[in-house]
C-alpha positions in Angstrom: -22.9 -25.2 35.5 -19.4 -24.2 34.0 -19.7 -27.9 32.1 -23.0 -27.1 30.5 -21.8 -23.8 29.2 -18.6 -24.9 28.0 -20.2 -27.5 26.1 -23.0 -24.8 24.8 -20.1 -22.9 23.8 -18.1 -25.9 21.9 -21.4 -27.1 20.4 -22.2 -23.4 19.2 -18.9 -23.6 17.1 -19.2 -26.8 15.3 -22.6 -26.5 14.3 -21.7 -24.8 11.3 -19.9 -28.2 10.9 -23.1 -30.3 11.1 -26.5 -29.8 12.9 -26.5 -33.6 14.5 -25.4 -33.0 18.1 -24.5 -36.9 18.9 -21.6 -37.1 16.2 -20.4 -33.4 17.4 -20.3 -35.1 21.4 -18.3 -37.8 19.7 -16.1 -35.8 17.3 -15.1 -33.4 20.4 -14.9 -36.6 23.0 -12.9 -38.6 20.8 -10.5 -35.5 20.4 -10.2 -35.6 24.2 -9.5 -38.6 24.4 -7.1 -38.3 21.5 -5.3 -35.7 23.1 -5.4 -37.4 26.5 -3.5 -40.0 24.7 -0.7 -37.9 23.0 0.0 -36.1 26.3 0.5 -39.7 28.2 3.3 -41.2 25.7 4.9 -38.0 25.4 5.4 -37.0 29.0 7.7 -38.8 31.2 9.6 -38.3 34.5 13.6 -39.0 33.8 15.9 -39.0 36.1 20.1 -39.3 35.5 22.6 -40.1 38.6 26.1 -40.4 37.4 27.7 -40.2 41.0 30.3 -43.2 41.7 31.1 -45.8 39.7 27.8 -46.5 38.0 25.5 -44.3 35.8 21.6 -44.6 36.7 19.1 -43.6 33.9 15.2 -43.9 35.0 12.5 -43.1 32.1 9.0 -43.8 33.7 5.0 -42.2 33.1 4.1 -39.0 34.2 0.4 -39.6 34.1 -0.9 -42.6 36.1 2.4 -44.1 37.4 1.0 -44.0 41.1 -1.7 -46.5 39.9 0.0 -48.0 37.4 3.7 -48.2 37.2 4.2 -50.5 34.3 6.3 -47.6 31.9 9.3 -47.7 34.2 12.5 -47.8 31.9 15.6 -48.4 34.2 19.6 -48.8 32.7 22.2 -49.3 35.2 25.8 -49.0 33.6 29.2 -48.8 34.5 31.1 -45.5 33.4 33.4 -47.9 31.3 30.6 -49.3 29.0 29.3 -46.1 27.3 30.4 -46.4 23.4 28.4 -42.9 22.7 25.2 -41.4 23.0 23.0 -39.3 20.6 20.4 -35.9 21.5 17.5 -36.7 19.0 15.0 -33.3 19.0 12.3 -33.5 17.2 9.2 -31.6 16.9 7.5 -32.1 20.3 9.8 -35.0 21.1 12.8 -35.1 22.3 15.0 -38.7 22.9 18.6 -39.4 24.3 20.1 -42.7 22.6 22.5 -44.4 24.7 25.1 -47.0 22.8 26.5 -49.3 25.6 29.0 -52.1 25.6 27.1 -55.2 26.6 28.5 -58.0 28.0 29.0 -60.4 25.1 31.6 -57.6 23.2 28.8 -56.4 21.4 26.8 -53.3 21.6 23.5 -52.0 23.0 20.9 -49.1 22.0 18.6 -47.8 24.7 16.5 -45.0 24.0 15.4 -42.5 26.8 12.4 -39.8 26.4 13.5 -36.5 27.2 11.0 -34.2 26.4 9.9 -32.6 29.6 13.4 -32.1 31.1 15.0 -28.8 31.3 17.8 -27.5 28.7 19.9 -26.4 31.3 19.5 -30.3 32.7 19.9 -31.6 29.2 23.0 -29.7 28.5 24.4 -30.7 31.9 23.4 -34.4 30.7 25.1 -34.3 27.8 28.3 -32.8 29.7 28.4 -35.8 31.7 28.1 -38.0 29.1 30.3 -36.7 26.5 33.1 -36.2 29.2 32.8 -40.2 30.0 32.9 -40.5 26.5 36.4 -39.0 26.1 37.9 -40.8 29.0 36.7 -44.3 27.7 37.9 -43.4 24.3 41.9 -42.7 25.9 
C-alpha cells in the first residue's frame, strides 16, 4: 500500500517530464540503483590500532561485507616504517594516504577511505600518526 502510493506520488511529479510511464519506472529505478551504487563505494568501516609495536589499518565495505567480504583493505606496519601520511577531504570523500618504507629501501602509498569516521577519531588519527612521524624523523 505505502509502495503504490509512493510510486503514484513520484510518477505524479515527472509526468510533466514525459507522459510514457515505462521510461519514467526506468529513469527513477535506474537513479536507485545509481544512488545505491554511490552509497556502496563511498561507505566503509575503518578501523586504526596503533597499540605495541605495530600499527593496524583495516578499510573494508559497509554494505554487503557479511555476504561478501571481498573490499577488505588490511596494512600491517611497524611504527619505524611510516615516511608521512596525507588527510585528503574532499567533497563527500574523505581519504588518508599512508607513505611507508617498504622493504626494498623504497617507498609505498596506501590509500585508506575515511569518510564515515568521526572528526574527533580523525583528529585523534592524525595525532598518532604525526607523533610517529616526529619520532622516526629524530
Amino acid at each position: 500500500m505505502v509502495t503504490a502510493i509512493i510510486s503514484s506520488t513520484v510518477f505524479n511529479v515527472f509526468k510533466d517530464l514525459t507522459d510514457n510511464t515505462t521510461l519514467t519506472f526506468l529513469v527513477v529505478l535506474f537513479g536507485f540503483i545509481g544512488l545505491f551504487f554511490l552509497v556502496h563505494w563511498i561507505s566503509r568501516y575503518f578501523e586504526y590500532d596503533s597499540d605495541g609495536m605495530k600499527v593496524i589499518v583495516i578499510n573494508k565495505g559497509l554494505l554487503l561485507s557479511d555476504y561478501l567480504n571481498y573490499r577488505e583493505h588490511k596494512v600491517e606496519f611497524e611504527k619505524k616504517d611510516l615516511i608521512s601520511y596525507k588527510v585528503h577531504n574532499y567533497l563527500f570523500y574523505k581519504s588518508l594516504v599512508l607513505y611507508l618504507r617498504s622493504r626494498n629501501g623504497g617507498s609505498k602509498r596506501v590509500n585508506f577511505n575515511v569518510t564515515l569516521v568521526d572528526r574527533r577519531k580523525l583528529r585523534y588519527i592524525r595525532q598518532s600518526l604525526r607523533k610517529m612521524k616526529r619520532a622516526n624523523q629524530k
